[in-house]
C-alpha positions as CSV (number, residue, x, y, z in Angstrom):
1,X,18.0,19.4,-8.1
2,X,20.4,19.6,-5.1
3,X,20.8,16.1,-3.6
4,X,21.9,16.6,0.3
5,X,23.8,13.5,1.8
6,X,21.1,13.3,4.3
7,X,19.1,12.8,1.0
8,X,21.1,10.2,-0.7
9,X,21.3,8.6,3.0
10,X,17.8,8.4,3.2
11,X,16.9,7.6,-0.2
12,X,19.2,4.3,0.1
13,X,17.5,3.3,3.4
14,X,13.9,3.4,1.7
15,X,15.6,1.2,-1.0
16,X,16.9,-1.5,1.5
17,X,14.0,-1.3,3.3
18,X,12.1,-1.8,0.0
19,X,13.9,-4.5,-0.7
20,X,13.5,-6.5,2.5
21,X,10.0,-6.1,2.2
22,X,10.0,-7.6,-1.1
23,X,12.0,-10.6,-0.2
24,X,9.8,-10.9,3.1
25,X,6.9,-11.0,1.0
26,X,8.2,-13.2,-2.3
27,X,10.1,-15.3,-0.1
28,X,9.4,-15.0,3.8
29,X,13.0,-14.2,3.8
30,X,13.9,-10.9,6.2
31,X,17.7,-10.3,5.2
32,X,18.0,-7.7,8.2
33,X,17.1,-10.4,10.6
34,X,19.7,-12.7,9.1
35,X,22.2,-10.6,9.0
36,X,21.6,-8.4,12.4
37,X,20.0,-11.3,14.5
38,X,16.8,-12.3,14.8
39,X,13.5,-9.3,13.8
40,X,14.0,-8.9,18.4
41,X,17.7,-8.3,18.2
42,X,18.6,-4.8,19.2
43,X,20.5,-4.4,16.0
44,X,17.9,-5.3,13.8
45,X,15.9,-3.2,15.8
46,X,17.7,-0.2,15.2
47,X,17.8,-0.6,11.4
48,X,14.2,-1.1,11.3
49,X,13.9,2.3,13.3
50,X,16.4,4.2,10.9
51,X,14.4,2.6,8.2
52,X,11.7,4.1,9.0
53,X,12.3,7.3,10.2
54,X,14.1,7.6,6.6
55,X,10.5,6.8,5.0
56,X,9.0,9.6,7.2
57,X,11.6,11.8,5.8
58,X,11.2,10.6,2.7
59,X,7.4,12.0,2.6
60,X,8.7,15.4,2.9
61,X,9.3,16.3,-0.9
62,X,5.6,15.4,-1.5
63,X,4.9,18.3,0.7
64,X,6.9,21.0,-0.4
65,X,6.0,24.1,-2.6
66,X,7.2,23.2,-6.2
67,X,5.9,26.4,-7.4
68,X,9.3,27.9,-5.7
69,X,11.6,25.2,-7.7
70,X,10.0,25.8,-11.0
71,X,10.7,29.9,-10.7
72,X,13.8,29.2,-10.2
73,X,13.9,26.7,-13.2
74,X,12.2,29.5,-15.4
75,X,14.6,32.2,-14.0
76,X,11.0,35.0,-13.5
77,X,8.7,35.4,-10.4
78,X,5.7,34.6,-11.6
């Protein structure tokens, strides 16, 4: 598998995003919003957006045709 840096880039924004949402929802603690400003704050704001455009772009390997990757895996076109 071919990891892109848009991939990696992505991938580690679902994780933070994952995270937050985990300490939001153990602790009712938002670490973005502590360390950007408050949830309003434009800087928060645009790491909530990034966040969650990487999630959209995250959903696109759920779509795509694995029966490509696993011809080329076998080395035959079947």
């Amino acid at each position: 598998m071919n990891t892109s840096a848009i991939d990696k880039t992505a991938l580690i924004l679902v994780i933070i995003g994952a995270l937050n949402w985990g300490l939001v929802g153990l602790f009712q603690y938002d670490l973005i919003a502590a360390i950007f400003g408050s949830s309003a704050a434009l800087a928060s704001r645009v790491i909530y957006t990034l966040i969650g455009l990487a999630g959209i772009y995250s959903l696109i390997p759920l779509f795509r045709d694995n029966r490509i990757e696993a011809r080329d895996v076998r080395g035959d076109d079947r």
